[in-house]
C-alpha angles and dihedrals in degrees: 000000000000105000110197101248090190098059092052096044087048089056096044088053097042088048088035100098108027135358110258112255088261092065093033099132088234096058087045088057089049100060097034100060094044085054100047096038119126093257092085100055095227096306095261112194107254094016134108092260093046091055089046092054095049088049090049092056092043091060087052100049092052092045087061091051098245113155114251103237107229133357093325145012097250119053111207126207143144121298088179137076099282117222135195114261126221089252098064118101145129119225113194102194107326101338121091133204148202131208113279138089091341105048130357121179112245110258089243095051119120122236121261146087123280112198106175147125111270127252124183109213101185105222098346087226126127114190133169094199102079098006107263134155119161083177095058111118097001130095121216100183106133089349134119117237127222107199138166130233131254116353150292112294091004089154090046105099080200097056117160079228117060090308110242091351112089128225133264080234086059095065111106089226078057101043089037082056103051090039086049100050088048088064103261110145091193140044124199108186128190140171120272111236120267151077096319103047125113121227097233139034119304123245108049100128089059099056113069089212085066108015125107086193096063090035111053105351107058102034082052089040085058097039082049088065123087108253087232092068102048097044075048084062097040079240130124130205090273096043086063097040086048099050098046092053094046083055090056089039089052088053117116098014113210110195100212147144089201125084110251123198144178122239121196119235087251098059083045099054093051090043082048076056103053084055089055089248141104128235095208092051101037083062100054089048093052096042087054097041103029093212112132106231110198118185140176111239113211102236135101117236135208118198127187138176124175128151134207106261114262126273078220142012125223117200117214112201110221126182139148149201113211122235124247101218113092090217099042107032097093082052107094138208107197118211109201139170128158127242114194124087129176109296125224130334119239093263092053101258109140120231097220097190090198085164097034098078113321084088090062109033082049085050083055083055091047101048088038088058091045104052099038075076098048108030120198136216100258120052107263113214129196126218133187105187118197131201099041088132089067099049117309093289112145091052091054090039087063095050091044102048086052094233084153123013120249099220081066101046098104096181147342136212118192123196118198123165111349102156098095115059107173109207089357081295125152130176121242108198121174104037092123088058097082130359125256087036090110093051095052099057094048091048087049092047084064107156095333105132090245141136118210117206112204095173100063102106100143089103097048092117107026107077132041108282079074092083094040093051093048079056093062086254118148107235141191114192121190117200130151088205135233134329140177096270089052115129080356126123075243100076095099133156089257098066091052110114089230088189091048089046092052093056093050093053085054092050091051085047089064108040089052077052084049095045101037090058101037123100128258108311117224102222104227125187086234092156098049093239107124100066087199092177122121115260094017117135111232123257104265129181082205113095107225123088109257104196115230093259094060090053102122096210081078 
């Protein structure tokens, strides 16, 4: 990759003498100690001091001029574990169904109704290396799709395609998205035939109603630990179970605006009936030929997905500044740090979190009042996720909810606590998921005293890049790691190293500078996380073992 040098060279010499007003350690302050003041309760995701958080950003981003992303400034969703509601089926002729064995909504499905004739669409891939087009010859407008997971030959170490290791293309989010932009306003999904499949719907572990995990292993996984330890965290037995088991549901984000759904092999292979054809057999024949076969099945289809309204509401801020070049303005960095933080102890006393993550949500202002001034390229959007406290899962439920597509998210860079540099060090994650991202970061760093850490990956998958990189995003991450006040009543405004901080939200200047002018970025699994193989189960934080065809990226 071709960094531009000048772009980077421009920002070290404009930031070289003194930091501009935005990053000046006393502005900083300003803002910080508004943000983590007891006010705001600890700005628990879903309560009153979380959503006034969130309103008081907002304020602050308008006032600048950004752009609100959507219908509206703030972006709701569950913070809470989310469950299927009664109203939810899915009728195939004149049988109806309810979620269960036979059918179960994917966990990042929105919510609405699909009536339409049936298509099945085979893999709903399209590929030119090798020649492949499951879309060739059908027509999905208005239509429902039925596709299989994963792709032709997936088990074959000798594939035409990548071997064992599925394609990009193979990912739901991927397959959701093709069938999508051809005109389809519904997705079944169901599990090809072969060793990996399972023998009813996918998707069961991540709905309480069905799963074994939410209902036995998590409650037992927070008694198990010592009540010190949670009252230690601010957290109780269900805010761990919960937490856990938002992080599964957040898993394989879609994306879409379409319901999505699961089909046991079972409800395929009588659909594959109703088309005078057989699924087991249609398989073998397109693993041998290698010719895609797309048909309509005569059969009228309702979908509906509709869940029980949350026990509490999280509120993502999304804005953005548009870019100024004609080829690269619909490209996005995003610019995203969380702001919510852990809310009050029993006794009353507020867990401020000024360096998790005020330092980071005041570093999104900064940068925000810095760059309205000095536009970029790309569009820059910002983005203040809440309830990463609880799992990660505003930043899932973004990716999740589509505000900005995936496919145009050049880059993200993510800032979470980085109030506290020990010895002027700040941790630099992310730079093996694309190259030239290390360059980048040393270039950025220019003359500022500071010391970059690459090698600090204890916090991957603890904060909210995580989401972004499983979904083959490149990512940059900036922490200056734990300290004794972490996740304490003690992590106040007044222990933030304001002249550290400074230095770190130049740096992140730059590096946006760095990100908004370089040239396309090649996603690599530099970190080993994805575990793209077939048959592999997924990389989980939660300890109980979740078989490959339960994985919900496909």
């Amino acid at each position: 990759m071709v960094l531009s040098l000048l772009a980077l060279a421009f920002a070290t010499l404009s930031f070289a003498q003194e930091a501009p007003a935005p990053f000046q350690p006393d502005a900083l302050r300003l803002d910080l100690e508004y943000l983590s003041c007891d006010a705001f309760q600890g700005r628990k995701s879903g309560e009153f001091g979380g959503k006034a958080a969130g309103r008081w950003l907002q304020t602050r981003f308008q006032a600048l001029g950004l752009q609100p992303v959507g219908d509206s400034w703030l972006h709701p969703f569950a913070s809470s574990p989310l469950f299927i509601s009664s109203q939810t089926f899915l009728s195939i002729g004149e049988k109806t169904f309810s979620a269960g064995k036979d059918f179960l909504p994917h966990p990042s499905s929105p919510e609405g109704l699909a009536t339409g004739e049936l298509v099945f669409a085979g893999y709903a891939l399209q590929s030119d290396h090798p020649a492949w087009d499951d879309f060739a010859g059908i027509s999905l407008e208005g239509k429902i799709a039925l596709i299989l997971r994963w792709e032709p030959q997936a088990e074959q170490p000798d594939s035409l395609f990548l071997g064992k290791e599925l394609l990009p293309a193979s990912r739901l989010a991927a397959k959701v998205w093709a069938c999508e932009q051809r005109g389809a306003i519904g997705v079944l999904v169901a599990d090809a035939p072969g060793p990996s499949a399972g023998t009813s719907a996918a998707g069961a572990p991540f709905w309480p109603a069905h799963s074994e995990i939410f209902q036995r292993v998590l409650p037992g996984l927070g008694q198990m630990m010592p009540p010190e330890e949670l009252a230690a965290t601010n957290f109780n037995t269900t805010d761990v179970a919960n937490q856990l088991f938002g992080m599964m549901q957040g898993a394989g984000p879609l994306g879409s605006s379409i319901p999505v759904a699961y089909l046991s092999p079972r409800m395929a292979r009588a659909l594959f009936n109703k088309a005078a054809n057989n699924l087991t057999a249609w398989v073998k024949q397109t693993n041998q030929t290698l010719q895609p076969d797309s048909f309509p099945i005569p059969v009228s289809i309702h979908l509906q997905v509709d869940f029980d309204p949350p026990s509490r509401e999280g509120r993502n801020l999304v804005a953005a500044l548009p870019g100024t070049a004609g080829e690269t303005q619909n490209e996005v960095v995003l610019i995203t740090a969380h702001y919510d933080h852990v809310g009050m102890g029993k006794s009353g006393e507020v867990w401020n979190g000024a360096d998790d993550n005020g330092s980071g949500a005041t570093a999104l202002l900064a940068l925000a009042k810095y760059f309205v001034h000095h536009p970029q390229p790309r569009t820059l959007v910002f983005c203040a996720f809440d309830g990463e406290e609880l799992g990660l899962l505003g930043a899932n439920r973004f990716l999740g909810q589509g505000l900005v597509s995936a496919k145009n998210i050049h880059a993200m860079l993510n800032i979470d606590m980085i109030g506290r540099a020990k010895d002027h060090t700040v941790s630099v994650v992310g730079t093996k998921s694309a190259d030239g991202l290390r360059e980048l970061a040393e270039q950025a760093k220019g003359d500022l005293p500071l010391t970059l850490d690459f090698n600090a990956e204890e916090f991957f998958d603890r904060s909210d890049q995580a989401p972004f990189y499983f979904e083959g995003i490149p990512i940059l991450f900036l922490n200056t790691a734990e300290h004794e006040d972490y996740h304490t009543p003690n992590d106040d405004a007044d222990r933030v190293l304001y002249e550290d901080m400074s230095l770190i939200c130049q740096l992140a200047a730059r590096m946006t500078v760095g990100l908004a002018h370089q040239d396309a970025l090649i996603f690599q699994d530099g970190y080993n996380r994805r575990r793209s193989g077939y048959g592999m189960p997924p990389n989980s934080m939660v300890p109980w073992p979740i078989p490959f065809h339960q994985r919900m990226e496909y």
